[in-house]
KEPA-717935 format. One record per residue (C-alpha): x, y, z. Coordinates in Angstrom, 1 decimal. Last residue first. Layout:
residues N
<rec xx="X" yy="Y" zz="Z"/>
...
This chain:
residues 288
<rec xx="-177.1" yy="26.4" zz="104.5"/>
<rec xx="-174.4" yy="25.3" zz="102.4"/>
<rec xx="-174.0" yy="22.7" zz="105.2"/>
<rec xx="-177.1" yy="20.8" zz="104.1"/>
<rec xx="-176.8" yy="20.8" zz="100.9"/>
<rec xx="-173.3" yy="19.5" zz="101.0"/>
<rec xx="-174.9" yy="16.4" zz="102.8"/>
<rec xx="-177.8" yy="16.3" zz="100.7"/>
<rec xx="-175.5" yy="16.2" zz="97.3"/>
<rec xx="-173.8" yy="13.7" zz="98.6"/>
<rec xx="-176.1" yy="10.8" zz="99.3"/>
<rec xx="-177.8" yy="11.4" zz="96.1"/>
<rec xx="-174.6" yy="11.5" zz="94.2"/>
<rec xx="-173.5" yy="7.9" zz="96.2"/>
<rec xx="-176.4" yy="6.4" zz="95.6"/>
<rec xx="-176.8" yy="7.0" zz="92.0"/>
<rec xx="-172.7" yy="6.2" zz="91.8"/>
<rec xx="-173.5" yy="2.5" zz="93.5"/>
<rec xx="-176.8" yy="1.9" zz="91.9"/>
<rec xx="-174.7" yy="2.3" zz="88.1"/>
<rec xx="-171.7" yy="0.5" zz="89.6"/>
<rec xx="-174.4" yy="-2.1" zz="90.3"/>
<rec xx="-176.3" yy="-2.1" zz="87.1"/>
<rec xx="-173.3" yy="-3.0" zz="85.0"/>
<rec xx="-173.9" yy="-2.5" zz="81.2"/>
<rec xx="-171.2" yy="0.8" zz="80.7"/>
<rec xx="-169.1" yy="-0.1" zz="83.7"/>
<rec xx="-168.1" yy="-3.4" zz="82.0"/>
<rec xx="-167.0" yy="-2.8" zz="78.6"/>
<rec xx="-165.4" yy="0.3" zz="79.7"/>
<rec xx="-163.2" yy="-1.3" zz="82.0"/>
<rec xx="-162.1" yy="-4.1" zz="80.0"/>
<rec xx="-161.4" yy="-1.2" zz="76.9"/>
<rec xx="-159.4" yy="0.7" zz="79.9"/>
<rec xx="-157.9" yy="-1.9" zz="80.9"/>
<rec xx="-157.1" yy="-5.9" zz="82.6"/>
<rec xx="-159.8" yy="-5.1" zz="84.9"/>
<rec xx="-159.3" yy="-7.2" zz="87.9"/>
<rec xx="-163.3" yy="-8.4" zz="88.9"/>
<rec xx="-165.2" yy="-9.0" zz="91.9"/>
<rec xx="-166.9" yy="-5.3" zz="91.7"/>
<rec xx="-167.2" yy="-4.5" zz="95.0"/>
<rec xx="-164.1" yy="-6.0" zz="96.1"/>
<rec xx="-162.0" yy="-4.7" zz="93.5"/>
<rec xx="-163.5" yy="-1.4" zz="93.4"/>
<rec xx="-162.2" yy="-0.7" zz="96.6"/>
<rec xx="-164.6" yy="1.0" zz="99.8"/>
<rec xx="-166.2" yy="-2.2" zz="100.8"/>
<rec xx="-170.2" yy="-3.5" zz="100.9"/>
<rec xx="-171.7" yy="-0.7" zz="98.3"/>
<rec xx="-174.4" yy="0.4" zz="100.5"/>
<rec xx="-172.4" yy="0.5" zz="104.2"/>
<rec xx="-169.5" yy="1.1" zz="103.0"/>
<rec xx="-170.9" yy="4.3" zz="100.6"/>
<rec xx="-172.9" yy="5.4" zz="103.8"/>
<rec xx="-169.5" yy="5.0" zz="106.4"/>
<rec xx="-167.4" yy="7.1" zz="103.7"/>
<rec xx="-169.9" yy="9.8" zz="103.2"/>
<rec xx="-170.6" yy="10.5" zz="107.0"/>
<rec xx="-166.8" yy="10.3" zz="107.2"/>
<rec xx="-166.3" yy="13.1" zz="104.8"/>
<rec xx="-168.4" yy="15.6" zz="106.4"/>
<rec xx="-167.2" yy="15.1" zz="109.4"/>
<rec xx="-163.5" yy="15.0" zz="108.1"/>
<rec xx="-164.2" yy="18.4" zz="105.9"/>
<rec xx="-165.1" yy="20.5" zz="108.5"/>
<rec xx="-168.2" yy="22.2" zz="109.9"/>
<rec xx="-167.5" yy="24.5" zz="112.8"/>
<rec xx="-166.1" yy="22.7" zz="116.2"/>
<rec xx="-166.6" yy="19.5" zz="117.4"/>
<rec xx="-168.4" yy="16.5" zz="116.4"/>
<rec xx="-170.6" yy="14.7" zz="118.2"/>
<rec xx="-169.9" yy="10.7" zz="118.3"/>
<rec xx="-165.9" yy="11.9" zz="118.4"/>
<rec xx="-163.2" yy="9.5" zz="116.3"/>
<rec xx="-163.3" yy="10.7" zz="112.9"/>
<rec xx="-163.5" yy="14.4" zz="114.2"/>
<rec xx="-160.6" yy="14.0" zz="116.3"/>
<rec xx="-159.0" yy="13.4" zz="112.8"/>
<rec xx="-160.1" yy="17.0" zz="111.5"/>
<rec xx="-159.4" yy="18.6" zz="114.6"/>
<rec xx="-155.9" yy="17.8" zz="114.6"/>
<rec xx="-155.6" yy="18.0" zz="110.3"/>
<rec xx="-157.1" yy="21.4" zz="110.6"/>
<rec xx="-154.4" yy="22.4" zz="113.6"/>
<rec xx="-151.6" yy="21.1" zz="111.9"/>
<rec xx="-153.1" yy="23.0" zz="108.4"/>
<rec xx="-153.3" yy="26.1" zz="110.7"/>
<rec xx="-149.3" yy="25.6" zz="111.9"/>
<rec xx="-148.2" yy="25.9" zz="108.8"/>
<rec xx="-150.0" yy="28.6" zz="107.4"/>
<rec xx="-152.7" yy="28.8" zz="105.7"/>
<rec xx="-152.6" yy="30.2" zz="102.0"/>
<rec xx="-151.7" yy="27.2" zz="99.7"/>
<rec xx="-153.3" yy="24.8" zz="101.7"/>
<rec xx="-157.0" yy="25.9" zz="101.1"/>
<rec xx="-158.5" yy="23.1" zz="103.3"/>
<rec xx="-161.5" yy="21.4" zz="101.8"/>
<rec xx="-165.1" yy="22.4" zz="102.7"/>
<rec xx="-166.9" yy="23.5" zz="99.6"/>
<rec xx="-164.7" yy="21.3" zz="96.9"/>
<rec xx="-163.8" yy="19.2" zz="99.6"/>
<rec xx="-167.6" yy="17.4" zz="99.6"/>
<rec xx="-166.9" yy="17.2" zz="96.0"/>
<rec xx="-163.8" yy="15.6" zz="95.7"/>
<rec xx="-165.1" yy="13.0" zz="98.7"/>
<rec xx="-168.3" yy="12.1" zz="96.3"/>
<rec xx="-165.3" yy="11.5" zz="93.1"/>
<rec xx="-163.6" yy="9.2" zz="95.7"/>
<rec xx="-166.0" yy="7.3" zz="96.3"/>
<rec xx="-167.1" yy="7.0" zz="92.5"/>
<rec xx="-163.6" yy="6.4" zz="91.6"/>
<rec xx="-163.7" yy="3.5" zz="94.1"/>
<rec xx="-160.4" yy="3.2" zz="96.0"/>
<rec xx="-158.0" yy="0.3" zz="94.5"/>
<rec xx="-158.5" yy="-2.2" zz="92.5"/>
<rec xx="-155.6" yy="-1.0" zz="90.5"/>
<rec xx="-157.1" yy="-0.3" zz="87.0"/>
<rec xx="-156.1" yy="3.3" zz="86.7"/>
<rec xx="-157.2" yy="4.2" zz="90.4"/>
<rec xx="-159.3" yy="1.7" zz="91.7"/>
<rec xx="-160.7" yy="0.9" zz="88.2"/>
<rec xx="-161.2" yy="4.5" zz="86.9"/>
<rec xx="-159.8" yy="7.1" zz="89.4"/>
<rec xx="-157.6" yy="8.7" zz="86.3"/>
<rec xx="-160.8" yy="9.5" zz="84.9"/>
<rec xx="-160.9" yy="12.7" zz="87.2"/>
<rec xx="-159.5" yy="15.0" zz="85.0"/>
<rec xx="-162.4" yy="16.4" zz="83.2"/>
<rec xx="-164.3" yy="16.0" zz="86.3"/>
<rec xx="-161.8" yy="18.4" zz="88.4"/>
<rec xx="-161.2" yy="21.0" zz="85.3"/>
<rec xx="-165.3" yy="21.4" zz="85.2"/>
<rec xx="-165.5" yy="22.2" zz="88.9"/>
<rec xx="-168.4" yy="21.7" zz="91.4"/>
<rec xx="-170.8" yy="22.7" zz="93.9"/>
<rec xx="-173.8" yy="24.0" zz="92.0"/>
<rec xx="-176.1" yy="21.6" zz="94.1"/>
<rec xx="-177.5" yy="19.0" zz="92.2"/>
<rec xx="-175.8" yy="19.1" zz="88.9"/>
<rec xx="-172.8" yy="19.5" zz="90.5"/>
<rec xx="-173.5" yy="16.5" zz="92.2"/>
<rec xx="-174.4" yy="14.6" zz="89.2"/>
<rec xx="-170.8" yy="16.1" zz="87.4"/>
<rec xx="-168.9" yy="14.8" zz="90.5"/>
<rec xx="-170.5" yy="11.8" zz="90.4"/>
<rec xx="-169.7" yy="10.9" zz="86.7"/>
<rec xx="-166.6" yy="12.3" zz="86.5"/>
<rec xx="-165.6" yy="9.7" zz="89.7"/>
<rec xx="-167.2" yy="6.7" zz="87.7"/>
<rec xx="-165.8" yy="7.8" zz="84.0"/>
<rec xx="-167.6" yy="6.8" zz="81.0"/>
<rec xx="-166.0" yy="7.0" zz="77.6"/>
<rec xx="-167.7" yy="9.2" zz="75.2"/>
<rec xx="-167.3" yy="6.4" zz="72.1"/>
<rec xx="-164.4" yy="6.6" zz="69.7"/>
<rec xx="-161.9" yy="4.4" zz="72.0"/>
<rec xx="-165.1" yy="2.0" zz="72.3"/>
<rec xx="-165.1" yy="1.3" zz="68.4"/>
<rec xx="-161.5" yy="1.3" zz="68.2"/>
<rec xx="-161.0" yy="-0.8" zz="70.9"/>
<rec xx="-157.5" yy="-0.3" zz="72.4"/>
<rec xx="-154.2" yy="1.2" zz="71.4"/>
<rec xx="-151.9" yy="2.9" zz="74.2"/>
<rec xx="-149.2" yy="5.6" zz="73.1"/>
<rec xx="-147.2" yy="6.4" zz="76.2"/>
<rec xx="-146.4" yy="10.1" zz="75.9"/>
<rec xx="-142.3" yy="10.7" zz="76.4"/>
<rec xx="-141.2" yy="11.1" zz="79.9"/>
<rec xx="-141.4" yy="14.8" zz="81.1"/>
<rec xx="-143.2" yy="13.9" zz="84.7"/>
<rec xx="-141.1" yy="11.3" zz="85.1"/>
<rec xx="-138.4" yy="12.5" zz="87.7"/>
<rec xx="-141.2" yy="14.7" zz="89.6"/>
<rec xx="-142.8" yy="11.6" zz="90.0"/>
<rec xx="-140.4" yy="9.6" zz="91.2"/>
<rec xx="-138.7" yy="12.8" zz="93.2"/>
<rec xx="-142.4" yy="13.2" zz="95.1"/>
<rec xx="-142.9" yy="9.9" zz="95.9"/>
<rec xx="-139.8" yy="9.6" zz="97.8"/>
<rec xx="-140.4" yy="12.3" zz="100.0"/>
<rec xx="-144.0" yy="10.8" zz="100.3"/>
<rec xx="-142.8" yy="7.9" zz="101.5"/>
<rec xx="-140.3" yy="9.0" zz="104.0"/>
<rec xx="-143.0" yy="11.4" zz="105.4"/>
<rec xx="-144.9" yy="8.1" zz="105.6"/>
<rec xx="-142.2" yy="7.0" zz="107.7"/>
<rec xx="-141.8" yy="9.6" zz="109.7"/>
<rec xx="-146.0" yy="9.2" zz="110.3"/>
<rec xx="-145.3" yy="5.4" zz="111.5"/>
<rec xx="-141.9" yy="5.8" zz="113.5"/>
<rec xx="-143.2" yy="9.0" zz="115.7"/>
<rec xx="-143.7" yy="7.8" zz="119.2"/>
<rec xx="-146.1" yy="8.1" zz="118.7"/>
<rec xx="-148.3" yy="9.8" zz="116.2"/>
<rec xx="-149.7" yy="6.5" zz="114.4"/>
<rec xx="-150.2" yy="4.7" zz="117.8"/>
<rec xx="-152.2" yy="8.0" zz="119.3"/>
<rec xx="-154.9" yy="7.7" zz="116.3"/>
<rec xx="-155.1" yy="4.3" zz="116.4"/>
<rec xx="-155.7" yy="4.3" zz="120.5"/>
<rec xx="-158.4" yy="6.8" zz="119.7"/>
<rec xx="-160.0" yy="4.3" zz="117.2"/>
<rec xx="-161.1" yy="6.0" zz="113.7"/>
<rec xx="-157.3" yy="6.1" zz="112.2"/>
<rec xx="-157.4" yy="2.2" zz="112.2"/>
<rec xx="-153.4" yy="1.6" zz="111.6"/>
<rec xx="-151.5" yy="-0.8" zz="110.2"/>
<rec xx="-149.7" yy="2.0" zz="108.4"/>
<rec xx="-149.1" yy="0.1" zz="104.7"/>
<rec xx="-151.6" yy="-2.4" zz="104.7"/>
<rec xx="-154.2" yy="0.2" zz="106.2"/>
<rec xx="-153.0" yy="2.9" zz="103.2"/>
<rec xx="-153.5" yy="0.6" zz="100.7"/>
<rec xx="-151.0" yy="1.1" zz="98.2"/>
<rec xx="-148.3" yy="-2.1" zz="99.2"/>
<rec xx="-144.8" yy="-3.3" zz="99.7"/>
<rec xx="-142.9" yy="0.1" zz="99.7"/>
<rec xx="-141.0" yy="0.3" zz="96.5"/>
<rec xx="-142.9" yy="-2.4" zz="94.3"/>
<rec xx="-146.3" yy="-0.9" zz="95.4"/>
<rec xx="-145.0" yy="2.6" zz="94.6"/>
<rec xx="-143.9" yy="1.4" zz="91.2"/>
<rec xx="-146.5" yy="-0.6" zz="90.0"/>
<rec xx="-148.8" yy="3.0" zz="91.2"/>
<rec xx="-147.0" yy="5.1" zz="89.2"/>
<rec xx="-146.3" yy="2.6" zz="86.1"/>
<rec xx="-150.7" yy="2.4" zz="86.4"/>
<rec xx="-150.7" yy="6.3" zz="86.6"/>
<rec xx="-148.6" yy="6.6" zz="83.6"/>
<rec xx="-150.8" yy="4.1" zz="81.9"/>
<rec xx="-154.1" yy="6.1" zz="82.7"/>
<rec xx="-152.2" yy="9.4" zz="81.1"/>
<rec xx="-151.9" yy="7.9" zz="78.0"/>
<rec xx="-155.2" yy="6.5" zz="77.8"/>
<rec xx="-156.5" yy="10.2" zz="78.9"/>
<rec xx="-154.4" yy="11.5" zz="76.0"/>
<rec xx="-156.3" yy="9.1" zz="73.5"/>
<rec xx="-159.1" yy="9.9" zz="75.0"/>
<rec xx="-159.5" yy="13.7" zz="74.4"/>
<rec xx="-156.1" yy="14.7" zz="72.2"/>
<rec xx="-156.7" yy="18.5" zz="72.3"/>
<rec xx="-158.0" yy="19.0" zz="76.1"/>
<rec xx="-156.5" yy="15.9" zz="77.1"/>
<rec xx="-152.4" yy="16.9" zz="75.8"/>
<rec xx="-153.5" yy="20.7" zz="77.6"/>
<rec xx="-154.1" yy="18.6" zz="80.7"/>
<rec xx="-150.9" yy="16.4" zz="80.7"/>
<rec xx="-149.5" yy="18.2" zz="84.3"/>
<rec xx="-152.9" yy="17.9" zz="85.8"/>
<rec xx="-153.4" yy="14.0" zz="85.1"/>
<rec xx="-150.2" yy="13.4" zz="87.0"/>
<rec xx="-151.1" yy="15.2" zz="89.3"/>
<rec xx="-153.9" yy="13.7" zz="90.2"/>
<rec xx="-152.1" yy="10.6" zz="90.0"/>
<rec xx="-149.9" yy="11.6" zz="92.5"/>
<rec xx="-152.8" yy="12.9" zz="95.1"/>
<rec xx="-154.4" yy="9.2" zz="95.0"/>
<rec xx="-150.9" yy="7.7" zz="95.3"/>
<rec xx="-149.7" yy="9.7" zz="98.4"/>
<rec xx="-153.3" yy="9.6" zz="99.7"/>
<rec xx="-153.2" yy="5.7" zz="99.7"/>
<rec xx="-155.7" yy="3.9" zz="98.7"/>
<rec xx="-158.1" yy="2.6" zz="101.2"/>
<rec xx="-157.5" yy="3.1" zz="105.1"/>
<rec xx="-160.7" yy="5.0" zz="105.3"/>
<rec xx="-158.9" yy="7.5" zz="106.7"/>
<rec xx="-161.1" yy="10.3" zz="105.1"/>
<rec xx="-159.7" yy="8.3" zz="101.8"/>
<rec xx="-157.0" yy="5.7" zz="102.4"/>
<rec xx="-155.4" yy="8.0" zz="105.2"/>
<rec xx="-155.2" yy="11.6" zz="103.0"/>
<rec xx="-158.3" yy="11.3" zz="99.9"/>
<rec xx="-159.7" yy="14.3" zz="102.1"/>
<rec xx="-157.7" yy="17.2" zz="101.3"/>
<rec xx="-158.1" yy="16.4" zz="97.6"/>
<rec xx="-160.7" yy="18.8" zz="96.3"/>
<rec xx="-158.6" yy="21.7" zz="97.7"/>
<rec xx="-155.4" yy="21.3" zz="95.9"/>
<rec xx="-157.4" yy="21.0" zz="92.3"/>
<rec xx="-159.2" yy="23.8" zz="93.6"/>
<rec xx="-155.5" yy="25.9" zz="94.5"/>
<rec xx="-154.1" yy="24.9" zz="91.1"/>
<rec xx="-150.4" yy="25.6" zz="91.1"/>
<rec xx="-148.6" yy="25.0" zz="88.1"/>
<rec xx="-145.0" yy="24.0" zz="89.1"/>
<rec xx="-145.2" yy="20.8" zz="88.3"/>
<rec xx="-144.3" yy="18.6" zz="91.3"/>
């Protein structure tokens, strides 16, 4: 899409594929747009700070009003009617082949919309002075920084460019940034380095990875779908749903709404302590 490969960036994401570790949530194909999305304005963020990260935010909100207008939905469940952690799930996606060609439809055409507006003019977005001069807080930012914190698995880029995660991804109700944020990390030591397997390695990976979802005792060496679906089921179980939406009970209108709300609510704040704690003893535990 932009012709700057990052192969961390790459990394973090393996697992946001199937609505997060198959979670059925947002879909991968929006999740892994709007990361690059954020990637391609970087040096705007690193001189403009939040004005540049309102700007990106509102391309990621066309992004997603546009994927939801073309094919119906951004949940990846809505969209593939399928439960990727049932066997018979599993084999119903595959064949005979009309629900993963179509997602290969999807993310053909995702690709050329956001390769076709990648060089659009900067949307200028005006908001609460006061809270536009504040540090904004970011829920995905923050868990990736408190993991860090915790276990020296992280990377600065991936926080700084995480915000787009905000709301549900940019304010769509979407996949919690903080969930999201805990699955970055857990990538950031297990992910799959796309960029120099071949082929058929990622088919195996993505084989294994989604037997993985399904199997009480999982097989083979440590991968990121084990790891990923411990977090997934925890965070479900905790916060009650995997989309802000739900957990929150609220549509944020944007950023300023956002803001307004994340920096006095004590249940995103439970939700992201859990979640980092959660985390950071899973990857502690496989760094061993």
């Amino acid at each position: 899409m932009i012709g700057k490969p990052d192969n961390m960036i790459l990394k973090s994401v393996t697992g946001l594929e199937g609505g997060c570790v198959a979670g059925g949530s947002t879909c991968g194909v929006i999740t892994g747009g709007a990361m690059g999305l954020a990637f391609n304005s970087v040096g705007d963020i690193l001189r403009e700070g939040v004005a540049a990260e309102r700007s990106v935010i509102a391309r990621v909100q066309n992004y997603v009003r546009w994927f939801e207008g073309t094919y119906g939905t951004s949940l990846c469940r809505e969209r593939t009617k399928t439960d990727f952690n049932t066997i018979s799930g599993l084999i119903r996606y595959l064949l005979p082949g009309d629900r993963i060609v179509r997602c290969m439809w999807h993310i053909r055409g995702a690709m050329r919309h956001l390769h076709d507006i990648q060089n659009q003019d900067v949307i200028e977005i005006k908001g609460d002075d006061r809270i536009s001069a504040e540090t904004p807080f970011h829920c995905a930012q923050a868990v990736l920084s408190g993991i860090r914190q915790n276990t020296d698995v992280g990377d600065m880029r991936l926080e700084r460019l995480a915000f787009v995660f905000d709301g549900g991804v940019a304010y769509a109700g979407g996949l919690c940034g903080a969930l999201a944020g805990a699955v970055m990390a857990i990538n950031l030591m297990m992910g799959l380095p796309t960029r120099s397997l071949s082929y058929w390695k990622i088919i195996h990976a993505f084989v294994i990875g989604h037997i993985n979802l399904i199997k009480a005792q999982p097989m083979g060496p440590p991968e990121p779908f084990m790891a990923g679906r411990e977090v997934v089921e925890h965070f479900k179980a905790s916060a009650g749903s995997l989309e802000c939406r739900s957990i929150t009970g609220k549509d944020f209108s944007g950023w300023d709404d956002l803001q307004n709300y994340v920096l006095t609510s004590h249940q995103c704040s439970g939700v992201i302590d859990t979640i980092i704690r959660k985390t950071s003893d899973i990857i502690l535990r496989y760094k061993k």
